[in-house]
N, C-alpha and C positions, 0 to 999 in steps of 0.2 A: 680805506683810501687815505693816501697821505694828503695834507696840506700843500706839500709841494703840489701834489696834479692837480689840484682845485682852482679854477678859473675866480680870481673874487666874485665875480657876477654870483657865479651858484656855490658857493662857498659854504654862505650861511644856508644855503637847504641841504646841501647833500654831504659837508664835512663837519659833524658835530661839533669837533675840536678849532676849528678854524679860527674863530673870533675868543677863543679863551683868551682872556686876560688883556682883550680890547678896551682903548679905555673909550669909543667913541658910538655910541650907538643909535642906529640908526631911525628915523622917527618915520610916521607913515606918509611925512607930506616931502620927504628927503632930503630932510635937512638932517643935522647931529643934534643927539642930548649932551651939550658940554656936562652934564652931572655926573657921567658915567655909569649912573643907575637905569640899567639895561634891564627892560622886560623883553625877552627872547620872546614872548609865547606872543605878543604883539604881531607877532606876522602874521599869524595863524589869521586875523580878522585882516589884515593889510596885502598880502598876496593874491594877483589876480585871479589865479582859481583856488580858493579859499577849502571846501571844500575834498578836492584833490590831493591838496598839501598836509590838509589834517586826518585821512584816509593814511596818506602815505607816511607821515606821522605813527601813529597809533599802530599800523602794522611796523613799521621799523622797530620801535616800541616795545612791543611782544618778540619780532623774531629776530634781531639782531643778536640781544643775549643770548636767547635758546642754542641758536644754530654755533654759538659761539662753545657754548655747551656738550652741545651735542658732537660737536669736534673734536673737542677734550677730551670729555666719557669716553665717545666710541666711534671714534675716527672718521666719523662719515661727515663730508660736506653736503650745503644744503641740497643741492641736484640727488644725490645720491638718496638722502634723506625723505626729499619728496617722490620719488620710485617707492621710496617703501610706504609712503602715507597713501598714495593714490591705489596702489596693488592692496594693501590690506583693507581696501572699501569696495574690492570689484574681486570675482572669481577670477578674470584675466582681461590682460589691455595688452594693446601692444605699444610701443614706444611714440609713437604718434600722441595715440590717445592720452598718453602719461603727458606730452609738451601740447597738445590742447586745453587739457585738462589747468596745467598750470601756468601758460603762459610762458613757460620758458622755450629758449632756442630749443628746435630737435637736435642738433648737434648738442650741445649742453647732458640733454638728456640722454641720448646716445651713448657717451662717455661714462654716465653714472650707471647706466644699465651695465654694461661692459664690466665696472668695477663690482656690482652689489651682483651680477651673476658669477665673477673670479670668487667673491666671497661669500657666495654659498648661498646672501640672503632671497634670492630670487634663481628661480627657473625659466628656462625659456624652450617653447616647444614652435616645432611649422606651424603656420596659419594656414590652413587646409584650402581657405578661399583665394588668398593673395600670397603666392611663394615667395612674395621680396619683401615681406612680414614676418615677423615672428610673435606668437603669442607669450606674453609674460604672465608668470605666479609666483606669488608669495611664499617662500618654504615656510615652513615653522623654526627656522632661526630666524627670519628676516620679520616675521610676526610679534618675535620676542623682541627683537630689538626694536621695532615701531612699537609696542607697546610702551618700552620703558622710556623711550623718547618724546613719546609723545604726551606723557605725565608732564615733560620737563613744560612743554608747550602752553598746555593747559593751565596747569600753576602762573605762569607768568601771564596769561590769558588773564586770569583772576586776579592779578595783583597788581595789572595795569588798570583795568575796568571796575577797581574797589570803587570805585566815586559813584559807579552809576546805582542805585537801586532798583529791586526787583524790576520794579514795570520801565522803568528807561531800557533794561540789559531786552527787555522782552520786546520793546518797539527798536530799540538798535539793532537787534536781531534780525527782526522783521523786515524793518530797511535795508539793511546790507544787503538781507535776502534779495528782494525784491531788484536792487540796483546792481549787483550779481550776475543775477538771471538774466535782467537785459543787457549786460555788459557781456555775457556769453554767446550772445545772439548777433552781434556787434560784429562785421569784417573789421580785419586787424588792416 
């Protein structure tokens, strides 16, 4: 996203580049640091859903590069990307289940299915139960390329989360899990 569509209000959360080379930054009681020595990561404890922000944080984090990556390598955008992540954990889904699964539009999904079955990485057969369905599978081209992609994923998984040691990664874990799981149960 450019600068240009960025509203100042949400600027500093959602355009990285926005306040580059700002000289005025912002303090948590609202006023300016005339010093110009800007601690970005100050929000992180100053924003009112704190927690939210550093969630949304930390996964931008990990998959903004990747998916950037994974662009370049092998032409797939992230929608397309996650049809192959959620198929190669399941024998078959249908497209529903792939925009449950991940939170994205069904139309979003929709679109990526349409492209990753044009290229071969997926199959799609009737749903014997719901004829306005279709059941989706993973061919074994669509496998290789989630596999080598999802290396990219992992890697930067691990090179964002160097700080934490063993027993923090194992209770971060645990937590996600847990907030997760009731975030799945959650009407949208």
């Amino acid at each position: 996203m450019s600068n240009a569509h960025c509203p100042e209000a949400v600027a500093m959360l959602f355009c990285p580049t926005a306040f580059h080379g700002s000289e005025v930054t912002a303090m948590s009681d609202g006023s300016s640091d005339p010093s110009g020595s800007r601690d970005l990561t100050a929000l992180f404890d100053t924003v009112e859903f704190p927690d939210a922000f550093r969630i949304t944080y930390l996964g931008n984090a990990i998959i903004n590069p990747v998916y950037d990556a994974i662009k370049r390598d092998f032409g797939l955008i992230r929608p397309e990307y996650t049809v192959l992540a959620c198929l190669s954990h399941y024998p078959e889904l249908t497209a529903q289940d792939v925009a449950t699964i991940s939170r994205q539009p069904r139309n979003t999904i929709s679109r990526a299915v349409h492209r990753t079955l044009a290229e071969g990485y997926i199959e799609r057969a009737p749903d014997p139960e719901d004829g306005r369905q279709a059941r989706l599978r993973i061919t074994p081209a669509g496998r290789a390329l989630h596999k080598k992609a999802a290396a990219y994923m992992a890697a930067r998984q691990e090179e964002v989360l160097a700080g934490l040691d063993a027993g923090e990664r194992r209770t971060l874990g645990a937590l996600l899990r847990k907030a997760a799981q009731y975030a799945a149960a959650l009407r949208e």
